[in-house]
NUTORLO-804984 format. One record per atom (N, C-alpha, C): residue in one letter; x, y, z. Coordinates in steps of 0.05 Angstrom, whole numbers, padded with zeros to 5 digits, always signed. Atoms other than C-alpha are relative to their C-alpha. Last residue first. Layout:
<rs>
AXYZ/...
</rs>
This chain:
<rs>
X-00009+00007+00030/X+00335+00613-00861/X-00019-00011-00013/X+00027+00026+00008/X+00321+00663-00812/X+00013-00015-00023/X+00036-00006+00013/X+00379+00708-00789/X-00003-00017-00009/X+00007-00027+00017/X+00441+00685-00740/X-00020+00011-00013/X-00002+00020+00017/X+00430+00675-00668/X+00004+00014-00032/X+00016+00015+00012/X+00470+00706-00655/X-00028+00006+00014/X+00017-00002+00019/X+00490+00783-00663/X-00012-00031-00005/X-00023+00007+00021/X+00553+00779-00613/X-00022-00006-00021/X-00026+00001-00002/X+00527+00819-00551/X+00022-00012-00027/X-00013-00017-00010/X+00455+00833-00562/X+00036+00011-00008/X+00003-00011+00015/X+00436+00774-00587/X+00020+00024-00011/X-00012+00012+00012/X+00475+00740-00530/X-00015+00015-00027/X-00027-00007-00001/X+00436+00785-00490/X+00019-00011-00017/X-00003-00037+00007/X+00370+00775-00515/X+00031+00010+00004/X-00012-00005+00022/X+00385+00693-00516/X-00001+00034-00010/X-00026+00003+00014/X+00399+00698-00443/X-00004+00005-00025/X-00020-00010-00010/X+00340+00731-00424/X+00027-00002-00011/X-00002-00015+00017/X+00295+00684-00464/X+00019+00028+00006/X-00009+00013+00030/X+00318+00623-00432/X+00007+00029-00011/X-00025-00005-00001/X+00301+00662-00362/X+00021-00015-00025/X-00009-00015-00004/X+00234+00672-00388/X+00032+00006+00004/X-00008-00011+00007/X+00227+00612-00416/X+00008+00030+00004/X-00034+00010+00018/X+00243+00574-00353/X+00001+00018-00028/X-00023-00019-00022/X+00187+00627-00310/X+00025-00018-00011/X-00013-00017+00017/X+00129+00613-00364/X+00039+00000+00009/X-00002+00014+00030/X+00094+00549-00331/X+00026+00020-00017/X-00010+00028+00000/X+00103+00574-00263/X+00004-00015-00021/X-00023-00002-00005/X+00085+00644-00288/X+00014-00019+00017/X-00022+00003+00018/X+00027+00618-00325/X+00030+00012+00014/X+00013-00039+00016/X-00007+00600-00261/X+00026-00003-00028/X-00001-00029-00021/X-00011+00528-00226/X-00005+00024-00013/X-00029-00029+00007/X+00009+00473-00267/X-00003+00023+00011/X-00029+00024-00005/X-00042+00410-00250/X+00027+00022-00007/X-00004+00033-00019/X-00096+00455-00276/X+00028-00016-00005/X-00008+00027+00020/X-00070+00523-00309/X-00006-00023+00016/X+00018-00008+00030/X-00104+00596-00281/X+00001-00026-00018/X+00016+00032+00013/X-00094+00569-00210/X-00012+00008-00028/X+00026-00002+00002/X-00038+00627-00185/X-00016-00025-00003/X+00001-00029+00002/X+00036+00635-00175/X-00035+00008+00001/X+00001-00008+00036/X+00037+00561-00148/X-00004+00034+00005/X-00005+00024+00019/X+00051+00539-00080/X+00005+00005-00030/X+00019+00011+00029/X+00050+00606-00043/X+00008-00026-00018/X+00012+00021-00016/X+00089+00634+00025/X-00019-00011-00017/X+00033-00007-00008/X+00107+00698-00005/X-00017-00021+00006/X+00000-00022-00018/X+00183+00678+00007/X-00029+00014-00004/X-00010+00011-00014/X+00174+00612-00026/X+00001+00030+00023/X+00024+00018-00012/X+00134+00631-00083/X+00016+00000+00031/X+00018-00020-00017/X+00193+00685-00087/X-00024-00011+00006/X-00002-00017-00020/X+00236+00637-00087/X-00013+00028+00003/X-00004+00009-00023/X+00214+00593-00135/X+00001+00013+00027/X+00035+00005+00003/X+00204+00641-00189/X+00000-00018+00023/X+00006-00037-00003/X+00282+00656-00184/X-00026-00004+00004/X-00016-00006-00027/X+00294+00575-00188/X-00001+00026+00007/X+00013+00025-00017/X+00250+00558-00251/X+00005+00016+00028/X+00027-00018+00003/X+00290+00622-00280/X-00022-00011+00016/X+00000-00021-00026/X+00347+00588-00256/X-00021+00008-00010/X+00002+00016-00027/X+00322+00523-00300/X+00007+00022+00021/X+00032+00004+00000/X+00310+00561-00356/X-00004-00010+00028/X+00013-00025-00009/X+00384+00597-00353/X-00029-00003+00003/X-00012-00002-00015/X+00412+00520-00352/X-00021+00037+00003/X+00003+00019-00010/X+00375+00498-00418/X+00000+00006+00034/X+00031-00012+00000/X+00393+00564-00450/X-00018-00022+00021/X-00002-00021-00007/X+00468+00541-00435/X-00030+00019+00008/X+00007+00008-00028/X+00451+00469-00459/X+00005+00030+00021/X+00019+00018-00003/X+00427+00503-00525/X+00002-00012+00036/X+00013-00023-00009/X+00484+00551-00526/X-00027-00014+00002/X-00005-00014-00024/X+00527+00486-00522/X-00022+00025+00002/X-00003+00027-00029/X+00490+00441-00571/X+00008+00017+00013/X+00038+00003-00005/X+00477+00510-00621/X+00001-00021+00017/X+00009-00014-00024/X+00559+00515-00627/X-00028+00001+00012/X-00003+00012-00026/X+00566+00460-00666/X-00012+00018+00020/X-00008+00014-00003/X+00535+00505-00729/X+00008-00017+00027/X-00023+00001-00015/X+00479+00532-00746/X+00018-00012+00007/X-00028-00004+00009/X+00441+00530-00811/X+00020+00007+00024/X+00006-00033-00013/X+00364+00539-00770/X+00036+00001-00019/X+00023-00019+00000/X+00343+00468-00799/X+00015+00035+00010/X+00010-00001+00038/X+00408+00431-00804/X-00018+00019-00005/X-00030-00002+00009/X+00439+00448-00731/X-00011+00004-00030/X+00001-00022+00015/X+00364+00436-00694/X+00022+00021-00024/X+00023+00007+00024/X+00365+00368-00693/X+00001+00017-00004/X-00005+00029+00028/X+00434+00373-00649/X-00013-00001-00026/X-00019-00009+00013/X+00404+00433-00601/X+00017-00005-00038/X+00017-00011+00023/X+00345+00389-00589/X+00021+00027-00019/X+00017+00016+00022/X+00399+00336-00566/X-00024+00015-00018/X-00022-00001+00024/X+00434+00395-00528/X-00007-00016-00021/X-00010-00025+00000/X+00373+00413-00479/X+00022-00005-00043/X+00016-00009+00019/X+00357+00343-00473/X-00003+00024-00023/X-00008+00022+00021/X+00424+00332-00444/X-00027-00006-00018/X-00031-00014+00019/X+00420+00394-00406/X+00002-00024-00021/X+00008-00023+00012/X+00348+00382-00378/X+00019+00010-00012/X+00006+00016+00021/X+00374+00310-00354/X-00008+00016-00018/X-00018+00012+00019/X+00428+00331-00315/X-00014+00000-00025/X-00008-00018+00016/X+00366+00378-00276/X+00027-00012-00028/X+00018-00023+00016/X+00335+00324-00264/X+00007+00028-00011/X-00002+00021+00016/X+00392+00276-00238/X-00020+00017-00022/X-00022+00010+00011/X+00408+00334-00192/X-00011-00008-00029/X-00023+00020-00013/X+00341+00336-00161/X+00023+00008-00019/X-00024+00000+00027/X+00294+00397-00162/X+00016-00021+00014/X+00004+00018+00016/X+00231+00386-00109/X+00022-00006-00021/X-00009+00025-00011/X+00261+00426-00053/X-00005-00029-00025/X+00021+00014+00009/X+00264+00492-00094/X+00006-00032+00007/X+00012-00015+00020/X+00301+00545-00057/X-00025-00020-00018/X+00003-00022-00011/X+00335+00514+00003/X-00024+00016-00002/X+00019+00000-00005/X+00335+00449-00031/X-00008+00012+00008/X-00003-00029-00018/X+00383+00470-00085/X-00024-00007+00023/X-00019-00023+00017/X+00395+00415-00139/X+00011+00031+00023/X+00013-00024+00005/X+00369+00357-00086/X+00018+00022-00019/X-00009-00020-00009/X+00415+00293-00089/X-00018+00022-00011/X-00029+00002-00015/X+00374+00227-00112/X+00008+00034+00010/X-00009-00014-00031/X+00316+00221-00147/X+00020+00011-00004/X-00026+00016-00003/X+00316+00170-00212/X+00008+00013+00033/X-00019+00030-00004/X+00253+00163-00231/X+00018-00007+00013/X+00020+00013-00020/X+00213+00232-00201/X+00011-00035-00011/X+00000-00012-00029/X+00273+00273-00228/X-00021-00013+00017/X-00021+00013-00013/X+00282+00238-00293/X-00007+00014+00029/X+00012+00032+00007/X+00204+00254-00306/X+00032-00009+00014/X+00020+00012-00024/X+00197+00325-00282/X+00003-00031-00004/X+00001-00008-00029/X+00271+00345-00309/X-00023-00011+00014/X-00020+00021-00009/X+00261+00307-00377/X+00011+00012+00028/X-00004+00030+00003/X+00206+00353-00381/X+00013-00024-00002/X+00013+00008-00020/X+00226+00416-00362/X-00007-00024+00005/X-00005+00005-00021/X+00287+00413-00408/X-00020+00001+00026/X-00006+00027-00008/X+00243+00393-00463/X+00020-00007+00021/X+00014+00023-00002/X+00205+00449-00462/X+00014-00026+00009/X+00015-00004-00029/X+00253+00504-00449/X-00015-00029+00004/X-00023+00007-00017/X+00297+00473-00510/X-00017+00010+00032/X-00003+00038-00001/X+00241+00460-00549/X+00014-00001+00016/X+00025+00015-00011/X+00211+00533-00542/X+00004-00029+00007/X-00003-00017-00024/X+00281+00565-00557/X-00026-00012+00005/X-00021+00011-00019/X+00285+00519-00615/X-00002+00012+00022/X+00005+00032-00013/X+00217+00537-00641/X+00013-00009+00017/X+00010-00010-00026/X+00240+00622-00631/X-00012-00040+00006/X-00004-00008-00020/X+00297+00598-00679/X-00027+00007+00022/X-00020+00022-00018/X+00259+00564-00727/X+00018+00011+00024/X+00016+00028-00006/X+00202+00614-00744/X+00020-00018+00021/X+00023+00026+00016/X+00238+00671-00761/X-00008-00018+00026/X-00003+00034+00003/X+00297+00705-00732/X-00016-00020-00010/X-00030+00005+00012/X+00288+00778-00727/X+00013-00015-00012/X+00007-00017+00020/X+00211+00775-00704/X+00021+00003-00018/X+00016+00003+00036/X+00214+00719-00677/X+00001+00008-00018/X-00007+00020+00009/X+00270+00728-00631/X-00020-00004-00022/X-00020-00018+00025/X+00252+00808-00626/X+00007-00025-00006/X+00013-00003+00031/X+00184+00769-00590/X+00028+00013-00020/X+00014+00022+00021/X+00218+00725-00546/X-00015+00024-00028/X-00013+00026+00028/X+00264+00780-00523/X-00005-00021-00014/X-00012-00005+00020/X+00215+00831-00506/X+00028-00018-00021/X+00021+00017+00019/X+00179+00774-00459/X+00010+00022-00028/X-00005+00036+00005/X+00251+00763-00423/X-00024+00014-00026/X-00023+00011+00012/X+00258+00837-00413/X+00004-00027-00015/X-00002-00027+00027/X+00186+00853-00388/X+00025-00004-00025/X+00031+00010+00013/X+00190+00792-00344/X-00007+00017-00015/X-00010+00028+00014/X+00263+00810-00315/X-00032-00012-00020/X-00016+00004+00022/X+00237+00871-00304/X+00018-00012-00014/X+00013-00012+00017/X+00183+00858-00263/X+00020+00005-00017/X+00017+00016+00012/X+00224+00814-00224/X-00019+00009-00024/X-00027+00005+00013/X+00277+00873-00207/X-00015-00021-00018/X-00013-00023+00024/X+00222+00916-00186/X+00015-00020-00013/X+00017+00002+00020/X+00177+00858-00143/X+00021+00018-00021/X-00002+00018+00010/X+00238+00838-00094/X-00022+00005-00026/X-00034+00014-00004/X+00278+00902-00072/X-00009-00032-00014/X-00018-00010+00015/X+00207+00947-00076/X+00021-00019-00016/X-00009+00031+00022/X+00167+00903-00036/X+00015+00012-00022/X-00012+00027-00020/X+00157+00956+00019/X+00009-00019-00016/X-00024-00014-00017/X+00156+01023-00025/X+00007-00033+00013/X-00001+00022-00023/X+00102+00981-00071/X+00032+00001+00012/X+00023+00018-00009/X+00070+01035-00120/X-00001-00021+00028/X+00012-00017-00018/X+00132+01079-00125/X-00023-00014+00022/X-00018-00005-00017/X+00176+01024-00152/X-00011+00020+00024/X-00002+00026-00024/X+00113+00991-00183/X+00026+00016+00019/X+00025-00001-00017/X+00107+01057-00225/X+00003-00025+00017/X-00007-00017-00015/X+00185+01051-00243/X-00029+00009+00014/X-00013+00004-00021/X+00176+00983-00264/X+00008+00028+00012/X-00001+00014-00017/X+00122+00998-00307/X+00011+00003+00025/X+00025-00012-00010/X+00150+01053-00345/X-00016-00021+00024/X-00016-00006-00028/X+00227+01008-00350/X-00029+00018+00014/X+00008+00027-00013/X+00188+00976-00420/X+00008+00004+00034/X+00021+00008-00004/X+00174+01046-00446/X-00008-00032+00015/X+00009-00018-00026/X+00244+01072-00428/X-00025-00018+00004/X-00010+00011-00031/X+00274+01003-00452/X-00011+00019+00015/X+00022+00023-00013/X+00228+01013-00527/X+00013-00008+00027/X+00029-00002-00010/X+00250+01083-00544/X-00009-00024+00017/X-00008-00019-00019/X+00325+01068-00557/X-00023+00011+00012/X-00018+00007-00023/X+00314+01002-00585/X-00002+00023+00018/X-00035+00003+00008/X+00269+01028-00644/X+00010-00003+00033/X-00024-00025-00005/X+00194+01025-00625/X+00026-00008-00007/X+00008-00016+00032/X+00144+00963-00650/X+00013+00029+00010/X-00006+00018+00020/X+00169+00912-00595/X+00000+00018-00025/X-00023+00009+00002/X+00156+00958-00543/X+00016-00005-00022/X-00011-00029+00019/X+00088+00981-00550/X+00026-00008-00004/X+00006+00001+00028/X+00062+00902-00536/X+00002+00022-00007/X-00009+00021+00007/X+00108+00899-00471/X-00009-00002-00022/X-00022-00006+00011/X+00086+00967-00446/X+00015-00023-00020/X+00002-00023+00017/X+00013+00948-00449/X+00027+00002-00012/X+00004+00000+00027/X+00018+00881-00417/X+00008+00021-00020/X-00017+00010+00005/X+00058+00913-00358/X-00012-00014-00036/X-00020-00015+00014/X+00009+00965-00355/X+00014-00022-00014/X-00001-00007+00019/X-00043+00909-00354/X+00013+00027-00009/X+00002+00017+00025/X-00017+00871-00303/X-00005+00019-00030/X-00034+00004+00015/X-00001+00935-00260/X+00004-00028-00017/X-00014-00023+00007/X-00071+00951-00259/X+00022-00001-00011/X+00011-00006+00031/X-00097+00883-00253/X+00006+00024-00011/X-00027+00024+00012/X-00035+00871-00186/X-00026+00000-00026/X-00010-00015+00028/X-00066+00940-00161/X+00016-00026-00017/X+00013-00019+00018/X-00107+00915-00107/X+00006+00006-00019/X+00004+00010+00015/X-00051+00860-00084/X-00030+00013-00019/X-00012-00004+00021/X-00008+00904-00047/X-00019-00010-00030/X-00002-00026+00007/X-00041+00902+00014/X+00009+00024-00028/X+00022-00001+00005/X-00044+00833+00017/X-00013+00029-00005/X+00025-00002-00017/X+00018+00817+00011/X-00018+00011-00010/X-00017-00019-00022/X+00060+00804-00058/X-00017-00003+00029/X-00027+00020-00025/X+00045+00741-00084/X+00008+00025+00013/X+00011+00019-00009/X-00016+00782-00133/X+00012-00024+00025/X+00012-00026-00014/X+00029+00829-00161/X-00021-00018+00021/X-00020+00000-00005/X+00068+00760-00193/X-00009+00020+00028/X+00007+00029-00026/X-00004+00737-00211/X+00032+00014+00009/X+00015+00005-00021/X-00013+00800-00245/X+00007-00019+00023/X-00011-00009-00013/X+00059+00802-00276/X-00020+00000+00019/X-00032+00007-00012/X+00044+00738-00305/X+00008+00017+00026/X+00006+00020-00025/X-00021+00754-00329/X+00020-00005+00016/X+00018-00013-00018/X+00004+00821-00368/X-00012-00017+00025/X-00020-00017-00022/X+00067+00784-00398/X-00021+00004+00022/X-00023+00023-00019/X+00025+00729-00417/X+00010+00011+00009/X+00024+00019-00021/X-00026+00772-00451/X+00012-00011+00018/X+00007-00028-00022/X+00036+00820-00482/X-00028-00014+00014/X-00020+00000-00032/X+00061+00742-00509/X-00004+00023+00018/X-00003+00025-00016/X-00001+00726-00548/X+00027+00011+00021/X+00015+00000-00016/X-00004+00797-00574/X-00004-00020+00025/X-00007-00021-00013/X+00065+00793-00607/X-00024+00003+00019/X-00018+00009-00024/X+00053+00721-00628/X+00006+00031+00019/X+00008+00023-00011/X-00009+00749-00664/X+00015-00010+00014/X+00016-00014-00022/X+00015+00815-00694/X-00018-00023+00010/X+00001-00030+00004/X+00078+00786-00727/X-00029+00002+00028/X-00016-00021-00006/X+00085+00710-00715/X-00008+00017+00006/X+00015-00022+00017/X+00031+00653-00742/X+00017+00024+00003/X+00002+00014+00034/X+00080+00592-00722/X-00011+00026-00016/X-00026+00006+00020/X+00098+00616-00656/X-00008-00001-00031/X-00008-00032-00002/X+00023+00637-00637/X+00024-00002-00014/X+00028-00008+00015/X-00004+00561-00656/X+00016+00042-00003/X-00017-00003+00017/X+00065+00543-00610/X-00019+00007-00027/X-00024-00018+00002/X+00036+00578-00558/X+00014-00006-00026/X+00000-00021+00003/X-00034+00551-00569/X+00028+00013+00007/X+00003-00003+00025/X-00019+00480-00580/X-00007+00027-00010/X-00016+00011+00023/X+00030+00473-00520/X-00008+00020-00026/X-00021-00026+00000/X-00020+00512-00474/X+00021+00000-00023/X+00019-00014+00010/X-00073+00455-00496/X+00018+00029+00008/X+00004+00006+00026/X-00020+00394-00484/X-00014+00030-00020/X-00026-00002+00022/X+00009+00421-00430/X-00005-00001-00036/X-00005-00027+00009/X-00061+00426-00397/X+00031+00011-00002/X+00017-00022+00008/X-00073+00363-00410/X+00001+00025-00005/X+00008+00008+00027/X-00013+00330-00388/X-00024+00012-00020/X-00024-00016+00031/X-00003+00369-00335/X+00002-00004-00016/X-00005-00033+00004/X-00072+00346-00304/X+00019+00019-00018/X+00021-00010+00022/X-00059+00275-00321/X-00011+00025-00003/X-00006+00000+00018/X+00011+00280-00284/X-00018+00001-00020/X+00008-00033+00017/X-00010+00313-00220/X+00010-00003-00026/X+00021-00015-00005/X-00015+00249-00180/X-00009+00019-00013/X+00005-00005+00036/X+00053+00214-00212/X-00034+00010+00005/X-00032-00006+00016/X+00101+00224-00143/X-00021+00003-00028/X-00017-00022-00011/X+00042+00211-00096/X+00015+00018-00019/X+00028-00011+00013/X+00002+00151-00137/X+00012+00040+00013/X+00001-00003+00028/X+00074+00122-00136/X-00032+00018+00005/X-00022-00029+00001/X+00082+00141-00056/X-00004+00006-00036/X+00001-00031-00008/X+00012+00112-00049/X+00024+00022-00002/X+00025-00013+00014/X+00019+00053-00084/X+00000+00025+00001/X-00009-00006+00029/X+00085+00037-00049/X-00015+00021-00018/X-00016-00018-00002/X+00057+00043+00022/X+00015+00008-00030/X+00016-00024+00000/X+00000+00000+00000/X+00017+00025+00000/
</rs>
């Protein structure tokens, strides 16, 4: 019985995530595929829930203005994209400087968050938009499939916690397995997008920034005393539990954009 129950324990929330993986799946990558003013709206929705539910973990005092400051945050995040660089960081930093005023006491942990979630969701869309199709897939396969070979090696194989401090459920063996998925979608992706070797390492690299992102989202569940960010996703909690690996995916590939112009353009 004791068995049963740890297996019915450990794989309890798997027909839930399955489902609503499956139906988040076919609408994000539904948005991927169509681009321009359709992936750009799809992700200023996601920003805007996101930062709600994020506004929403603060106390309780705070949490009046978390549809307010959702839908700035939407707002600035779909002006953004359609301004030249040098316009679109004031309009994405608007936000975060009304939340700076807005929440004197949570200052030090919602500001910096908020603009990591403004940042991240401007770099999924200049990935599309710059890059085509196949690059923003890979950046979806490589989040994806390092979550998933993380929840599955990580409830087979156990063993040594990654950080239990911060997120008690991460093992080791699970996060190994999110890098070696990570580089295998890297691999398939080499022919398709014309890159070369290098796409397996900046692959397990993107792999690795999904998983802190995991781990940043963590801790502030953890310091606002909350399981999930919200209950907008059965068996997954809110989209910023679901979102919070590409976010920190999409971070890195903005900078690396940024910094040495990959990825390179669409092929």
């Amino acid at each position: 019985m004791s068995g049963q129950g740890g297996a019915a324990g450990r794989w309890g929330d798997l027909t839930a995530r399955v489902l609503s993986g499956i139906v988040l799946a076919a609408a994000g990558l539904g948005a991927v595929w169509a681009g321009g003013y359709i992936f750009i709206t799809f992700v200023s929705i996601a920003t805007g829930l996101i930062v709600w539910e994020l506004t929403r973990m603060m106390p309780p005092d705070v949490r009046p203005r978390s549809v307010a400051m959702g839908l700035l945050a939407g707002g600035a995040a779909f002006l953004a994209i359609y301004l030249k660089a040098g316009f679109a960081l004031p309009i994405l930093l608007v936000p975060a400087i009304i939340g700076f005023f807005w929440l004197p006491e949570h200052r030090r942990v919602f500001v910096p968050f908020l603009i990591f979630i403004l940042m991240a969701s401007f770099g999924m869309m200049s990935v599309r938009n710059e890059f085509g199709f196949p690059w923003m897939a890979w950046l979806v396969l490589v989040v994806a499939g390092t979550d998933i070979a993380g929840y599955f090696a990580g409830r087979i194989f156990g063993g040594p916690k990654f950080w239990p401090r911060i997120s008690p459920k991460k093992t080791w063996s699970g996060t190994a397995a999110g890098w070696v998925v990570a580089m295998a979608v890297g691999w398939l992706f080499m022919p398709i997008t014309g890159a070369g070797a290098w796409l397996i390492w900046l692959s397990a690299l993107a792999a690795f920034a999904s998983q802190l992102g995991d781990i940043a989202e963590s801790a502030v569940k953890r310091r606002a005393g909350v399981k999930d960010s919200s209950a907008l996703i059965p068996g997954h909690g809110g989209l910023f539990d679901r979102f919070d690996g590409m976010l920190g995916a999409a971070i890195l590939v903005l900078v690396i954009m940024q910094l040495t112009g990959y990825p390179p353009g669409p092929v």
